[in-house]
TIVEX-322350 format. One record per residue: residue number from 0; x negated, y, z of N, C-alpha, C in turn. Coordinates in Angstrom, 2 decimals, always signed. Atoms other than C-alpha are relative to their C-alpha. Layout:
<sites>
{NUM,{X,Y,Z},{X,Y,Z},{X,Y,Z}},
...
</sites>
This chain:
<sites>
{0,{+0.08,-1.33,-0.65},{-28.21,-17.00,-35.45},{+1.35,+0.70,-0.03}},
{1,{-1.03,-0.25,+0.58},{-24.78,-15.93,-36.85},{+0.63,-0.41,+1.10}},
{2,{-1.06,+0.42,-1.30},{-23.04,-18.31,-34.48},{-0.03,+0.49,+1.46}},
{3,{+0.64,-0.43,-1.89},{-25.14,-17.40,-31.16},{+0.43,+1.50,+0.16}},
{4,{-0.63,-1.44,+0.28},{-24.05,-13.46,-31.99},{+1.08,-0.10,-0.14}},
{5,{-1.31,+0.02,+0.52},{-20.53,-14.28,-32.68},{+0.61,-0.56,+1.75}},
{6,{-0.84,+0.13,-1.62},{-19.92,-16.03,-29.23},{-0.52,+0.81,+1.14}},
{7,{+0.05,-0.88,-0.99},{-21.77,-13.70,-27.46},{+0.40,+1.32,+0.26}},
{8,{-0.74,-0.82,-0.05},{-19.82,-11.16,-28.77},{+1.30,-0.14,+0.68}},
{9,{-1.30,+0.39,-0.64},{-16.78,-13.15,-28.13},{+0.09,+0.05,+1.55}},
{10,{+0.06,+0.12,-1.43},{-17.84,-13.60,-24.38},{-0.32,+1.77,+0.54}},
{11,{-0.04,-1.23,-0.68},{-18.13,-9.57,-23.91},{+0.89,+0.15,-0.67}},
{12,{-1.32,-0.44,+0.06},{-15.15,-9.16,-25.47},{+1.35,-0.59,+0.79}},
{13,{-0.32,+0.29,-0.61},{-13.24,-11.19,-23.36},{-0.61,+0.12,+1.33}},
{14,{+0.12,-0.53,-1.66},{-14.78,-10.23,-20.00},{+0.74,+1.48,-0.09}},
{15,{-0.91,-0.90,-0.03},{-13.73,-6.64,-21.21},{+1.35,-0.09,+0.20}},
{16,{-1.59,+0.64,+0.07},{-10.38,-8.11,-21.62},{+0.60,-0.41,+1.45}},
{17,{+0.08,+0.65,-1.61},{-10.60,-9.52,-17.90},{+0.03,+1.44,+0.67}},
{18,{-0.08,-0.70,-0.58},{-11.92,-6.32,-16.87},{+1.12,+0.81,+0.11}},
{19,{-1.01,-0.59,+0.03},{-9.16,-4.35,-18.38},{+1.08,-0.14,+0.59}},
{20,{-1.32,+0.61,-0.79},{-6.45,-6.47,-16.87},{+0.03,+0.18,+1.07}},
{21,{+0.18,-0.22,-1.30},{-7.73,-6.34,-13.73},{+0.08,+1.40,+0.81}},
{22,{-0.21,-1.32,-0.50},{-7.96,-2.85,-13.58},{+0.99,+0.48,-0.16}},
{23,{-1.64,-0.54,-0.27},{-4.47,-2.08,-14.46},{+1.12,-0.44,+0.90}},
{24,{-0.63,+0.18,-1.30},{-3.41,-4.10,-11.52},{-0.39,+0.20,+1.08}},
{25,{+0.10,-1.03,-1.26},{-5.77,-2.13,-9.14},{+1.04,+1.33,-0.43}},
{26,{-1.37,-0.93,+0.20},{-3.70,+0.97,-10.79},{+1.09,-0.04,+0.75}},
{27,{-1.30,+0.38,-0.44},{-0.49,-0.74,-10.11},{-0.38,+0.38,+1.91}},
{28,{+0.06,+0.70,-1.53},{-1.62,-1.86,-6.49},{-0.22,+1.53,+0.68}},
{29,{+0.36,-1.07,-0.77},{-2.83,+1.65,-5.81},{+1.05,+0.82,+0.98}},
{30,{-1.60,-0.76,-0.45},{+0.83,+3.42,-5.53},{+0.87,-1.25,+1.19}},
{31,{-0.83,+0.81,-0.70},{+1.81,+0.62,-2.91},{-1.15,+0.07,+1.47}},
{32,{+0.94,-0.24,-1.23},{-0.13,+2.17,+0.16},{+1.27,+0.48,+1.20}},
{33,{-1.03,+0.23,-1.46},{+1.29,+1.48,+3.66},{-0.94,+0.89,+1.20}},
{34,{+0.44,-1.07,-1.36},{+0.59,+4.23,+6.76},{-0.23,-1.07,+1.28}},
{35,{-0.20,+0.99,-1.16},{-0.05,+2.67,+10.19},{+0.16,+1.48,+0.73}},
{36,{-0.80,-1.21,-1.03},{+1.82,+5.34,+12.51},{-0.66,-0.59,+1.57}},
{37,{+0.13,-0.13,-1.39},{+0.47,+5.74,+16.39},{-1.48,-0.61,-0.49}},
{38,{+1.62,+0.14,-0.21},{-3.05,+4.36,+15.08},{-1.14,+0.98,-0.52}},
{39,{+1.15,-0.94,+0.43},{-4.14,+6.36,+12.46},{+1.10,+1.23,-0.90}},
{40,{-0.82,-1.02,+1.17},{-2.85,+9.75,+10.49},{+0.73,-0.49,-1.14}},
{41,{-0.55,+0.96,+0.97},{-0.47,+9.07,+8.28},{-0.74,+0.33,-1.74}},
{42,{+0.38,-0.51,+0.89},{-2.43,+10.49,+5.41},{-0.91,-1.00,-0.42}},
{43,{+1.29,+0.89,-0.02},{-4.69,+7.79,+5.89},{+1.10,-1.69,-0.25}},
{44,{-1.13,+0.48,+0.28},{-2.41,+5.03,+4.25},{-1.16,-1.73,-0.67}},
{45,{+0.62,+0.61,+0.38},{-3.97,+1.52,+3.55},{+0.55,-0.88,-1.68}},
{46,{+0.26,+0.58,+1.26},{-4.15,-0.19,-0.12},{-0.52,-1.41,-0.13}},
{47,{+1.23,+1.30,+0.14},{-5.71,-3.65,-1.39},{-0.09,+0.63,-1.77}},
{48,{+0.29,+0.27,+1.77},{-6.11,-2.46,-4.99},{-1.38,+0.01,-0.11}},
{49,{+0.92,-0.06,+0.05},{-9.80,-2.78,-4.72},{+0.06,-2.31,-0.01}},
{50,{-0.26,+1.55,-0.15},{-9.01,-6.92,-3.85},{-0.18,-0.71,-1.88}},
{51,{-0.39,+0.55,+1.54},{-8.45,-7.32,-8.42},{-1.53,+0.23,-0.03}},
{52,{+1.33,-0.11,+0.32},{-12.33,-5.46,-8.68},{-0.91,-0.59,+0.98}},
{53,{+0.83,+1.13,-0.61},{-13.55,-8.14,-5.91},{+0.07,-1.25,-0.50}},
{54,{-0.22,+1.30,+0.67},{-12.55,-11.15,-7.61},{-1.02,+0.21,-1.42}},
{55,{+1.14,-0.49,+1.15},{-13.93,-9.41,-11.06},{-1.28,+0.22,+0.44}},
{56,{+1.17,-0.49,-0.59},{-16.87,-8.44,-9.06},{-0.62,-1.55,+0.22}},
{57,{+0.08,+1.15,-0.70},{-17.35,-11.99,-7.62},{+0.18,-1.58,-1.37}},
{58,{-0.20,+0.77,+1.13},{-16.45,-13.82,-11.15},{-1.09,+0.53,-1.54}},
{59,{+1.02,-0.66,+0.74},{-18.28,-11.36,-13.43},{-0.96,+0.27,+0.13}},
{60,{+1.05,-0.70,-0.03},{-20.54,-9.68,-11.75},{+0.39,+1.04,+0.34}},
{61,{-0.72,-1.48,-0.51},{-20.90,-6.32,-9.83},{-0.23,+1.17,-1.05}},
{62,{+0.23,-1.45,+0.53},{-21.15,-4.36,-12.66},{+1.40,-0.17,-0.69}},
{63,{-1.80,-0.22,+0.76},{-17.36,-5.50,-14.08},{+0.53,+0.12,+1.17}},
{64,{-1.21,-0.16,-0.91},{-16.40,-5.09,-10.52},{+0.24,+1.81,+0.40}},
{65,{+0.00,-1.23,-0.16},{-17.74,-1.87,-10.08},{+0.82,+0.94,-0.61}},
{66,{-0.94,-0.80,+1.15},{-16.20,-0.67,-13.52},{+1.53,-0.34,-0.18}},
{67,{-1.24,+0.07,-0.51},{-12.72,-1.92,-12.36},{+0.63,+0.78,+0.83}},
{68,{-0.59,-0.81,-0.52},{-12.78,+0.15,-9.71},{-0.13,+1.88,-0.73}},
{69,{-0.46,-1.62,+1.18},{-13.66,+3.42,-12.13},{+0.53,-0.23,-0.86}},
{70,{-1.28,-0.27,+1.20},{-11.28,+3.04,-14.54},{+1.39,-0.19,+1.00}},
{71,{-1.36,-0.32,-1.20},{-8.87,+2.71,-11.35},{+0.21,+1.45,+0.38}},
{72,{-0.24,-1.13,-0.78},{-9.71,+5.65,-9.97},{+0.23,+0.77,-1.49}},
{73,{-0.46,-1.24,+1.36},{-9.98,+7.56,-13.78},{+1.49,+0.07,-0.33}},
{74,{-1.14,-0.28,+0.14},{-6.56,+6.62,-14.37},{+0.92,+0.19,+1.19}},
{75,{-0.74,-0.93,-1.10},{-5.21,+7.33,-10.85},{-0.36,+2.04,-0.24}},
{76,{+0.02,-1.26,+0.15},{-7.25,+10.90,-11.12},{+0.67,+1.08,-1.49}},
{77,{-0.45,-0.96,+1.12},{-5.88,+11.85,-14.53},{+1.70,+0.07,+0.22}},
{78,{-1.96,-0.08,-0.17},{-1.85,+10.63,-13.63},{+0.60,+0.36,+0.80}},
{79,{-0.33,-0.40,-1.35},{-1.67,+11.20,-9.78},{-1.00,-0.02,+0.97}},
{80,{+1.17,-0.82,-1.40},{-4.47,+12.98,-8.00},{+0.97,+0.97,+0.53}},
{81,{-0.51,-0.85,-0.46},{-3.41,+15.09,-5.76},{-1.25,+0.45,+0.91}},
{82,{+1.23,-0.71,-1.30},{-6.62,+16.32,-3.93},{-1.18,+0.01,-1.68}},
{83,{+0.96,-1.08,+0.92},{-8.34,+17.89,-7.63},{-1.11,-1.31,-0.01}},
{84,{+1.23,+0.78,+0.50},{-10.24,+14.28,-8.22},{-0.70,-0.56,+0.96}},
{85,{+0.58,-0.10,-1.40},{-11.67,+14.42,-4.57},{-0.08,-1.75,+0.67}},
{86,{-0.49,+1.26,-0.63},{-9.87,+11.46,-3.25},{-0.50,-1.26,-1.04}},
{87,{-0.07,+1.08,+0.80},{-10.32,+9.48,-6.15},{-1.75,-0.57,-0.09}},
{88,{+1.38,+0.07,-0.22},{-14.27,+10.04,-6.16},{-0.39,-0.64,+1.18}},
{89,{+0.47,+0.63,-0.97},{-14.19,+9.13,-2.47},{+0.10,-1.69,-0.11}},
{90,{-0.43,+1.85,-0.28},{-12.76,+5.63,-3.15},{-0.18,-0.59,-0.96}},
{91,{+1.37,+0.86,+0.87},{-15.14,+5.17,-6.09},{-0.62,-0.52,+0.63}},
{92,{+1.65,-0.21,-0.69},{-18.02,+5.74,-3.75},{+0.26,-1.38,+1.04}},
{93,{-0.23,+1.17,-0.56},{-16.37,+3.34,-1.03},{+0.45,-0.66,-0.58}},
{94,{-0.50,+1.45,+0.67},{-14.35,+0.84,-2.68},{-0.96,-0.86,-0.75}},
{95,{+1.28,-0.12,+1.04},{-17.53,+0.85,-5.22},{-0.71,-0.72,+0.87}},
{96,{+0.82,+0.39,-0.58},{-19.62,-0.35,-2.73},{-0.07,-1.13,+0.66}},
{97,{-0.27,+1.49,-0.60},{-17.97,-3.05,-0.79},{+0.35,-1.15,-1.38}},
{98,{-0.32,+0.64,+1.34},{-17.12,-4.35,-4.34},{-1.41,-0.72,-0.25}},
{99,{+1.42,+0.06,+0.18},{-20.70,-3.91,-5.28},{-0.98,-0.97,+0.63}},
{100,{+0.57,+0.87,-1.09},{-22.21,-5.60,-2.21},{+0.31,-1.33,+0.28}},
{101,{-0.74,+1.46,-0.50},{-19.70,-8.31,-1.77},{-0.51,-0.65,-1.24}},
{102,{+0.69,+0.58,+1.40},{-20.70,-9.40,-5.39},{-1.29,-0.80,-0.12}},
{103,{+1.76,+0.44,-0.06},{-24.28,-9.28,-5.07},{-0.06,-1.30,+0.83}},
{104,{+0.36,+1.46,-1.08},{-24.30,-11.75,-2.03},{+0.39,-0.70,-0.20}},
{105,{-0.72,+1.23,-0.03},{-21.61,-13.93,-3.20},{-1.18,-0.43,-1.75}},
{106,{+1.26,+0.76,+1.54},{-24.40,-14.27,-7.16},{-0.75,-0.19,+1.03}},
{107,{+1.39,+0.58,-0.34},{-27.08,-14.50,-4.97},{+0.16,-1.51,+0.75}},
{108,{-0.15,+1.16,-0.89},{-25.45,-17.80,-2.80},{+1.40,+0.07,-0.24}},
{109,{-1.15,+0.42,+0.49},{-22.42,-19.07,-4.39},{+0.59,-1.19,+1.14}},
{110,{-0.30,+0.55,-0.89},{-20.89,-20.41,-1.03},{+0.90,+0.65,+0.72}},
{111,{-0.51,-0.41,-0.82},{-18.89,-19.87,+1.71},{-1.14,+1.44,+0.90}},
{112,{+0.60,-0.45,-0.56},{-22.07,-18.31,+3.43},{-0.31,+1.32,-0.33}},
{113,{-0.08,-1.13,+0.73},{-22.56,-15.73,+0.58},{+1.29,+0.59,+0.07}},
{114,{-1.24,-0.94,+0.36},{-19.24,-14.73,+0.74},{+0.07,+0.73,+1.16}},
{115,{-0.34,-0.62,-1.12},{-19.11,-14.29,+4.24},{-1.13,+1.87,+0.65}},
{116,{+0.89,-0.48,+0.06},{-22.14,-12.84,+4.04},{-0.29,+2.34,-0.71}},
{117,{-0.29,-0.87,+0.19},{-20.80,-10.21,+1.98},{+0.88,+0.70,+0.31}},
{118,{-1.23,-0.72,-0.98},{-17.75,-9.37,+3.68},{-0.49,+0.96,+0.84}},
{119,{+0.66,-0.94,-0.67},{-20.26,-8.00,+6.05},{-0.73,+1.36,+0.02}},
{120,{+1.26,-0.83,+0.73},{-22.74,-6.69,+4.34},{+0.89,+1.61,-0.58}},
{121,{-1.05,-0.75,+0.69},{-19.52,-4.89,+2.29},{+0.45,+1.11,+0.56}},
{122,{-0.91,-0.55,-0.80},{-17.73,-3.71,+5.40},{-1.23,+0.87,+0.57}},
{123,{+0.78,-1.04,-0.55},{-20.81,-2.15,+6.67},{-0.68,+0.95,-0.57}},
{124,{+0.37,-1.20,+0.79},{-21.47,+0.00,+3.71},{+1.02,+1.02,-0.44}},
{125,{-1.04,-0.51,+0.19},{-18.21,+0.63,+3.36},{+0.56,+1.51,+0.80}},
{126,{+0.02,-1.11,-1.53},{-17.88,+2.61,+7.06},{-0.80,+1.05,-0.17}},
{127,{+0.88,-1.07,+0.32},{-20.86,+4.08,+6.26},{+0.24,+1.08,-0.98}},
{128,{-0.31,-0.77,+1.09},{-20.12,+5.40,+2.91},{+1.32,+0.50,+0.46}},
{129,{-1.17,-0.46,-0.34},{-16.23,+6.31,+4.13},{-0.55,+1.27,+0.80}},
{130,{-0.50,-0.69,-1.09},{-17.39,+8.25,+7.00},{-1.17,+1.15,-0.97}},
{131,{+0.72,-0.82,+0.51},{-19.98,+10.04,+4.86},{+0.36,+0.99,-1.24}},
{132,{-0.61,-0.69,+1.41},{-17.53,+10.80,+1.52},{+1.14,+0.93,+0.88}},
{133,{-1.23,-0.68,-0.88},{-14.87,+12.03,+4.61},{-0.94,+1.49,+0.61}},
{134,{+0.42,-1.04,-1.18},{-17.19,+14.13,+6.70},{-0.49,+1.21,-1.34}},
{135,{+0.37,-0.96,+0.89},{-18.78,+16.04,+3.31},{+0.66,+0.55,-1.29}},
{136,{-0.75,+0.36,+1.09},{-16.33,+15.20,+0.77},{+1.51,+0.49,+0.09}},
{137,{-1.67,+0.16,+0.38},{-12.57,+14.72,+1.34},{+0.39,+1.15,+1.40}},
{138,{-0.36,-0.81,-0.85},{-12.01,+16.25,+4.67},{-0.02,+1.78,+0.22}},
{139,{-0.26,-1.53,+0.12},{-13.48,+19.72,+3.92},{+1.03,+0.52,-1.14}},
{140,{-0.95,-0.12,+0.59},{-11.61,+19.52,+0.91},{+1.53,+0.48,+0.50}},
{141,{-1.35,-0.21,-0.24},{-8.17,+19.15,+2.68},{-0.02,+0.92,+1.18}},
{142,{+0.09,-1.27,-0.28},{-9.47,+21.72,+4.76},{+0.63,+1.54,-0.23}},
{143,{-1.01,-1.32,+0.62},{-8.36,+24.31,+2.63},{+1.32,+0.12,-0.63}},
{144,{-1.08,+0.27,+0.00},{-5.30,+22.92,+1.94},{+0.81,+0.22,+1.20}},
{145,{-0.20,-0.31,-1.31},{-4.65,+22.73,+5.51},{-0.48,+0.06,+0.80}},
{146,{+1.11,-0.34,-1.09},{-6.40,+23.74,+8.45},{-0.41,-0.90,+0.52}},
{147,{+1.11,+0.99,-0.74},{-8.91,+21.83,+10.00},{+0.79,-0.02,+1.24}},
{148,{-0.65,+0.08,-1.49},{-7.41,+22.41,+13.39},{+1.58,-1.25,-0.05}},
{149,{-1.24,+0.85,-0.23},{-4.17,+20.93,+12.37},{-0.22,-1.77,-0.30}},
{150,{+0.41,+1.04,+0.46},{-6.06,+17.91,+10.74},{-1.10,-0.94,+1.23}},
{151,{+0.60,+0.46,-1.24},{-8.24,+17.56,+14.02},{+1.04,-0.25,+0.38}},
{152,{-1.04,+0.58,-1.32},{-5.01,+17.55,+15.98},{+0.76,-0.74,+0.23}},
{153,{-1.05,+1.47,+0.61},{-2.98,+14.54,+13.79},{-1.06,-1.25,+0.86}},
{154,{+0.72,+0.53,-0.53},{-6.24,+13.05,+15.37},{+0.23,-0.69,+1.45}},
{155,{+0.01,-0.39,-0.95},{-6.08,+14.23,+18.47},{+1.03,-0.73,+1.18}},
{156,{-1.54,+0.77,-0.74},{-2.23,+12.82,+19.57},{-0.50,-1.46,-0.15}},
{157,{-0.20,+1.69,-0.28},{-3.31,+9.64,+19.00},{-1.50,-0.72,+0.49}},
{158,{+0.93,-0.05,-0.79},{-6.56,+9.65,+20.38},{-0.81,+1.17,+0.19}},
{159,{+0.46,-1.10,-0.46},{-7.86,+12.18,+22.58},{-1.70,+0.37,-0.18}},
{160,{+1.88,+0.25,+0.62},{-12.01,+11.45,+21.65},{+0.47,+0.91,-1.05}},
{161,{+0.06,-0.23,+0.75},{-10.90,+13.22,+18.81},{+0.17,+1.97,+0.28}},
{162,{+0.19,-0.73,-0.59},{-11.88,+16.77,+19.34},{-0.44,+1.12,-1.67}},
{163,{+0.52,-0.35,+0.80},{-13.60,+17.93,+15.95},{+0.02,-0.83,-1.24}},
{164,{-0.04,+0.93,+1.20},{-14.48,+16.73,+12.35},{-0.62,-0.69,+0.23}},
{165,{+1.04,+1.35,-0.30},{-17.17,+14.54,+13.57},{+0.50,-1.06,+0.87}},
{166,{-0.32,+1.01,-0.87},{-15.41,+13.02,+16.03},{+1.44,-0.35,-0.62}},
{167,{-0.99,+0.75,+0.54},{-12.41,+12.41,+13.84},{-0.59,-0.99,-0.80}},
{168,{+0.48,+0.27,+0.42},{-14.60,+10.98,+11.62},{-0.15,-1.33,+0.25}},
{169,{+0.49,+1.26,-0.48},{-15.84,+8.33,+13.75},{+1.24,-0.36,+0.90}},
{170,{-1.30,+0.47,-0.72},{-12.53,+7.64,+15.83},{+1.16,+0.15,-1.14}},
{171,{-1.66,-0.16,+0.59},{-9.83,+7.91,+12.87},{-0.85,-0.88,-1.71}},
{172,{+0.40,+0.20,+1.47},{-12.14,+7.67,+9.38},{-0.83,-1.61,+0.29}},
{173,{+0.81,+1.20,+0.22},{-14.63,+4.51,+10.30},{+0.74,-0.96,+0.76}},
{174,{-1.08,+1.74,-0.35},{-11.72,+1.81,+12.26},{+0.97,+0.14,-1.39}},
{175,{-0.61,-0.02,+0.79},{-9.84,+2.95,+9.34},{-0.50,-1.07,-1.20}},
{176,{+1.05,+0.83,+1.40},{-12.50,+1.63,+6.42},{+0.02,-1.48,+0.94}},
{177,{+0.30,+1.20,-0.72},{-12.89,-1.26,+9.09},{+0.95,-0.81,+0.31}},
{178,{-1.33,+0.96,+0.59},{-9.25,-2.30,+8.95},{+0.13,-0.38,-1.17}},
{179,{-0.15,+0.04,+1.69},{-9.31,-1.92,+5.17},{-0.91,-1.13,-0.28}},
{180,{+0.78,+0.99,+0.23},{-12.37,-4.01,+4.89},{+0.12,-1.46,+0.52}},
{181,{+0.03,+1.18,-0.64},{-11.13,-6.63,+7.11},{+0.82,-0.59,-0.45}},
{182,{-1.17,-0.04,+1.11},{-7.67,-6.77,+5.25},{-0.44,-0.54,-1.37}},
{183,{-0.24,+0.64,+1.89},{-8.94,-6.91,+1.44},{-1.56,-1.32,+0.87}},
{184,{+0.25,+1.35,+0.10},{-11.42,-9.98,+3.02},{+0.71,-0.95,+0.61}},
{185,{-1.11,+1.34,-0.18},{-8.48,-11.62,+4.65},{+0.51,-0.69,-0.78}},
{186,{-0.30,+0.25,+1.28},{-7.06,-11.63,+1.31},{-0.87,-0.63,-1.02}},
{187,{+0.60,+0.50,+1.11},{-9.77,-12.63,-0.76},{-0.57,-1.59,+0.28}},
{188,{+0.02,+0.70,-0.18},{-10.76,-15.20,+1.01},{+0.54,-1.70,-0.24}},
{189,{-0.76,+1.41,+0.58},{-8.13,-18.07,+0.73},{+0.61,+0.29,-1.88}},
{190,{-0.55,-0.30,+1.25},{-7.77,-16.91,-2.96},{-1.25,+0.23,-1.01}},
{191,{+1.34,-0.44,+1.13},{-11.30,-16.46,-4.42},{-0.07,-1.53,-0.63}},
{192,{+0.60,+1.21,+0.74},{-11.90,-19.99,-5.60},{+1.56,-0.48,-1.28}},
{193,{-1.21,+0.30,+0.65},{-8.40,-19.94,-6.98},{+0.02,+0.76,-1.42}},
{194,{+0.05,-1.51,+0.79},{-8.83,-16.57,-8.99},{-1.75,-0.31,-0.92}},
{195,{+0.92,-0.04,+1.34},{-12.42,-17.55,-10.30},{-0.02,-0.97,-0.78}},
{196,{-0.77,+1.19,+1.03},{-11.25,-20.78,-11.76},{+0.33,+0.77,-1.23}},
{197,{-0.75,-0.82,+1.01},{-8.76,-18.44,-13.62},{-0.62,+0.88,-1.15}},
{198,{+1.18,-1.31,+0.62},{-11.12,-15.73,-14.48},{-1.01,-0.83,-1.26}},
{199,{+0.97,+0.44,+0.45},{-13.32,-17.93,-15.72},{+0.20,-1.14,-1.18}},
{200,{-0.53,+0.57,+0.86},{-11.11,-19.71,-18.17},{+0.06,+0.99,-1.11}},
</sites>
C-alpha cells in the first residue's frame, strides 16, 4: 500500500511539474502578440500561448490544460494587465474552452479523427465564447477607456458592415477567434505526437 501511494504521489507531482512548465511558456508566449493591420484593429493582436495548455490538455487531460491556461492568465493579470483583469478573464473563458474541448475529443478518440474533431468542436466554442466575453465583457470595458464610437470606427475603415458593437462583434471579434483557432491548430497539429511522447516521459 505504501508503494501504490508513493507513485501516485510521484505521478501528481510530476504532472504538476509539467503543468508548471508549460504554463510559464504560455506566459512567455503571451508578450509575443502580432497585429494584422487592414484586417483587423490593431488592438486585436494574435498569440499562440494557449498552443503549451493544448498539448498539456491533450497529454494530461483538460483539467491540466485548463489550469495552464489560469495560471497564464493569473500571472499575466497580476504583472501586465492593462484592462483591470478584464482581458485576462476574457482569454480564460476562450482560450479555456478550445483547450477544454480540444482535449475532451482528442481522450475520448485518441486519433487523427479526435483531434480533428476537436479542432472543430474547439473553434466553434471558441467564436462563440469570444464574441460573447467581447460583446458583454471586454468591449464595454474599453468603452470607458475610449469611446465606443471611436472603437466602432477602427472597425468601420476596414470594413464598412461594421456599424455598431454588434456588428463589430461579428465582422472584427468572431474571424478574429477564427484565425486564432485555425493558427494554434495549424501548429499543433504536426507537433502533437511529438510533444506527447515528451510529456509523457
Amino acid at each position: 500500500m505504501d508503494n501504490i501511494f508513493i507513485n501516485k504521489k510521484t505521478m501528481s507531482t510530476n504532472t504538476m511539474t509539467k503543468v508548471a512548465i508549460l504554463a510559464a511558456i504560455s506566459y512567455i508566449l503571451m508578450f509575443i502578440a502580432i497585429p494584422i493591420p487592414g484586417i483587423f484593429p490593431d488592438f486585436l493582436k494574435l498569440d499562440i500561448s494557449d498552443v503549451p495548455a493544448i498539448f498539456g490538455g491533450m497529454t494530461l487531460g483538460p483539467v491540466a490544460g485548463f489550469t495552464i491556461v489560469l495560471i497564464k492568465n493569473l500571472f499575466q493579470a497580476m504583472t501586465a494587465s492593462t484592462t483591470a483583469w478584464i482581458g485576462e478573464t476574457a482569454n480564460l473563458l476562450i482560450g479555456g474552452s478550445y483547450v477544454v474541448i480540444l482535449s475532451l475529443a482528442y481522450r475520448h478518440k485518441k486519433n487523427i479523427k479526435g483531434l480533428f474533431l476537436g479542432f472543430f468542436l474547439g473553434t466553434i466554442a471558441m467564436i462563440v465564447i469570444g464574441c460573447l466575453t467581447n460583446y458583454y465583457m471586454l468591449l464595454p470595458f474599453y468603452g470607458k477607456i475610449m469611446p465606443m464610437e471611436a472603437i466602432v470606427n477602427m472597425g468601420h475603415v476596414i470594413n464598412p458592415n461594421v456599424v455598431d458593437l454588434k456588428s463589430f462583434v461579428i465582422w472584427m471579434i468572431a474571424p478574429f477567434n477564427l484565425v486564432k483557432a485555425i493558427l494554434m491548430s495549424v501548429i499543433t497539429l504536426p507537433l502533437y505526437k511529438k510533444m506527447e511522447v515528451i510529456l509523457k516521459k
